[in-house]
Every structure is written in structure tokens, then in C-alpha cells.
N, C-alpha and C positions, 0 to 999 in steps of 0.2 A: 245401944250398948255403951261400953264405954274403952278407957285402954286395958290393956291386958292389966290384969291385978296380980298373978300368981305366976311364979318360977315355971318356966314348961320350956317344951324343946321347940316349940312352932313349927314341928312338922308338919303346917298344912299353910306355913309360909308362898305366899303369892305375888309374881311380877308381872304386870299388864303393861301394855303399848297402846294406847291410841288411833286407831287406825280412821275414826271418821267415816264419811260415807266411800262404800266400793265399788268402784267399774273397771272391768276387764279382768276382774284377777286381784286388781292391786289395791294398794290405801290410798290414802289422800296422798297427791305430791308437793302439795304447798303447806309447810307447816302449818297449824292449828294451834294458835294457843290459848290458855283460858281468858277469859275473860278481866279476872284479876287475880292476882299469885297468891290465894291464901287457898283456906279450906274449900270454901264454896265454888273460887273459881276452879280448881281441880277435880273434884266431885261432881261436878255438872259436867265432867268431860267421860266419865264412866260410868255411863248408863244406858240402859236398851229403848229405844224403839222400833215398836211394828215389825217385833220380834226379832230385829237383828242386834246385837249387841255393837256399839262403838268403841270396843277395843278388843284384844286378842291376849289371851293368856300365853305366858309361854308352858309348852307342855314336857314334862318328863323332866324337871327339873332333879337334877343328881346335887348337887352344891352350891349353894351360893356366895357370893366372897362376902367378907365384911362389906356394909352401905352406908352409908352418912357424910357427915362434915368432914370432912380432910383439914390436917393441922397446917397451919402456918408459921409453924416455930422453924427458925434454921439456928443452927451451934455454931456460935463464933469464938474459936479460937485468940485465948489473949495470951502475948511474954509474958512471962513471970506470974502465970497464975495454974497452976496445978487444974483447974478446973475450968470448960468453956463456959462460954458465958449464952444467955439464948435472948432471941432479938423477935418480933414478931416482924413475917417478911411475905412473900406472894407464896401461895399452895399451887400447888400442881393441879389440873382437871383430872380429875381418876377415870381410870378406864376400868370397866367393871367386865369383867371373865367367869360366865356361866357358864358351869358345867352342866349337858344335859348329856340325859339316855340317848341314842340318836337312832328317830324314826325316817324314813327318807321319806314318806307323802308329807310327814310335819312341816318337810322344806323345802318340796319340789316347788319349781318356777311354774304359774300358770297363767291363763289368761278368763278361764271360765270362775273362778272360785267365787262365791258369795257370802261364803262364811268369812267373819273378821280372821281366825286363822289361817286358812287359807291363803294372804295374803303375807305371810311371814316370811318367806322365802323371796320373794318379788322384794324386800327392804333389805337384802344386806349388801350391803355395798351402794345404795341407790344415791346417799348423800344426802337425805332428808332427814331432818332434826326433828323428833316426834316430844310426846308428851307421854313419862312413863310413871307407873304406881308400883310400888313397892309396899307390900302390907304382912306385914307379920299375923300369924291366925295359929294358936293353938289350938282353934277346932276350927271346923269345915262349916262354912255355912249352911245353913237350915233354912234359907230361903225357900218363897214357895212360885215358883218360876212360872210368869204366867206371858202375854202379849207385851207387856210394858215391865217385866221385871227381871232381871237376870240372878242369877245366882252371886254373881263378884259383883252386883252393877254397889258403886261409890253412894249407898243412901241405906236408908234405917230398913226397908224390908230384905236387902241384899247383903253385903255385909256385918250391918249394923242387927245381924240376926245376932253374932257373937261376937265378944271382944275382939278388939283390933288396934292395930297402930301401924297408921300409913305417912311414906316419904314421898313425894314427887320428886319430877326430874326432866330437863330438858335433855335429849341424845339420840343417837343414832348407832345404828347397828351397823361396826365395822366389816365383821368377818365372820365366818364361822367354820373352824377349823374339824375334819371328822379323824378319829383314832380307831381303828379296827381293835379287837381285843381277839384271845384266841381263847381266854378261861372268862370271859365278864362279859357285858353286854356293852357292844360298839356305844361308844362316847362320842360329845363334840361339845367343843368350847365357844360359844359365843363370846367374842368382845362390842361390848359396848362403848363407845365414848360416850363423858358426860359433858355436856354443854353448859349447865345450869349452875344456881347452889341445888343443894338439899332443900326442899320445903318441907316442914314437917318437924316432929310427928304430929297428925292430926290424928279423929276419931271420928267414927259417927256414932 
């Protein structure tokens, strides 16, 4: 496919982590990183084999914050001039705060799980710096999910069913905060640190 061409809401907007081969429960402990920092090194990091997939969706996604480049302009203040002046200066690392639906098995701690999500809870807080996708999706893929193919996997029969446009990212998962509600469904805020720049947008 290619990138999105047309105005839409990307309600079927998608953020993936990495997680590499699992034992015990958990993901990899030693970061993993691509190969080389373009499209293809990224892309070969989200894909299935022997029908397990290598990385984990987050699920129940309620909000996402804005994603991208962080500016590097700061306002400098001049005398005698009505107006600051702007300098190009260091950006901040963003910390990215997703709001999800909050299921409690989505992030119970285990040690049996074999599924790449399963392993989602066992990383917050753990201090490992993972490798994440960010893909904007106005429709849902149409992939046809077989031993070697996943539905989100980063290539032309999985994603590349529909247009797209994907960010990487180097980070880790701070915190995850839960909000009971008494009229909505219990929430929780993921913070993420970003490690990285932005890579992207790419497509397949």
C-alpha cells in the first residue's frame, strides 16, 4: 500500500513494543535493536514466526497524545524590543501518556505467559528500553494470518493490506497509573519515556 491519501479519523490507529523471544512470562531483558535505523531496520523487528508474533499491541487503547518531532525553538527575551526573538536550542525527551480502557489480566505480572502480550505487565517499570511502532490505520487490516503472518506484522501481507504511516521509537514504559470511574469504564494511563528521535513516517 502506501501512506494514507485521504482526511479520516484513524480510528484503528496502532502502538506496538517489541518484545523479541519470551521466557518465563517476560520479553527480552537486553534491548534489541534494528539492525539499521531506517524503514527496513524497523520493519524486520515486527514480524511473526512459528506463529508467535515479536511484538505486543497495546490493547484497549482510549487516547493517544500527540507523537512526533518535539520542537527545539526556546523565546528569548530582548530590551527594547516589543517582541522575543527565537533561537534554535535542545528539546526535551517527551514522555508519551496513554490513555487505556483498564483490563486487569492485560497487566497482571506472570511468569507462564507465551503470548507477546502477556508480557506487558512484567515491563513497567523494569528499566528496559524497547523498540516501539506507532502506525496510524484508517482501516484495520485485512491480512490473512497464517503460521508466518500476523495481522500488524511491519510487511506487505500485514499491514501493507491498507494504507498506513508508521513512527519508531526507542523507550520504555514508566508507569501505569489505574483511575476507577463510578459512571465510565476504569481507565489507566500509561507513561512512556522516549529514548530516541522519531524515525519515520515510513510505509509499506
Amino acid at each position: 500500500m502506501a501512506h494514507i491519501s485521504t482526511i479520516g479519523a484513524a480510528i484503528y490507529t496502532d502502538l506496538s513494543v517489541y518484545v523479541g523471544t519470551i521466557a518465563n512470562g517476560k520479553a527480552e531483558t537486553t534491548a534489541t535493536m534494528p539492525t539499521t535505523y531506517d524503514a527496513s531496520g524497523f520493519q524486520a523487528m515486527f514480524t511473526t514466526a512459528a506463529t508467535i508474533s515479536k511484538y505486543a499491541k497495546i490493547p484497549n487503547v482510549r487516547e493517544f497524545p500527540a507523537i512526533g518531532a518535539q520542537p527545539n525553538i526556546v523565546n528569548v527575551p530582548v530590551y527594547g524590543q516589543k517582541q522575543s526573538s527565537t533561537v534554535g536550542g535542545q528539546s526535551d525527551a517527551p514522555s508519551l501518556e496513554v490513555t487505556i480502557n483498564y483490563v486487569g489480566t492485560d497487566w497482571a505480572k506472570n511468569t507462564t505467559g507465551s503470548s507477546p502480550e502477556s508480557t506487558l505487565g512484567n515491563m513497567i517499570g523494569d528499566g528496559v528500553s524497547r523498540i516501539w511502532r506507532f502506525t496510524l490505520l484508517n482501516a484495520d487490516s485485512t491480512a490473512t494470518v497464517g503460521t508466518t503472518q500476523g495481522k500488524y506484522d511491519s510487511n506487505v501481507g500485514g499491514l501493507g493490506t491498507v494504507q498506513n504511516s508508521q513512527w519508531y521509537f526507542k523507550g520504555r514504559i514508566e508507569s501505569l497509573l489505574v483511575t476507577p470511574s463510578l459512571t465510565d469504564a476504569t481507565t489507566a494511563t500509561i507513561a512512556i519515556s522516549v529514548q530516541s528521535d522519531f524515525y519515520g513516517s515510513y510505509t509499506i
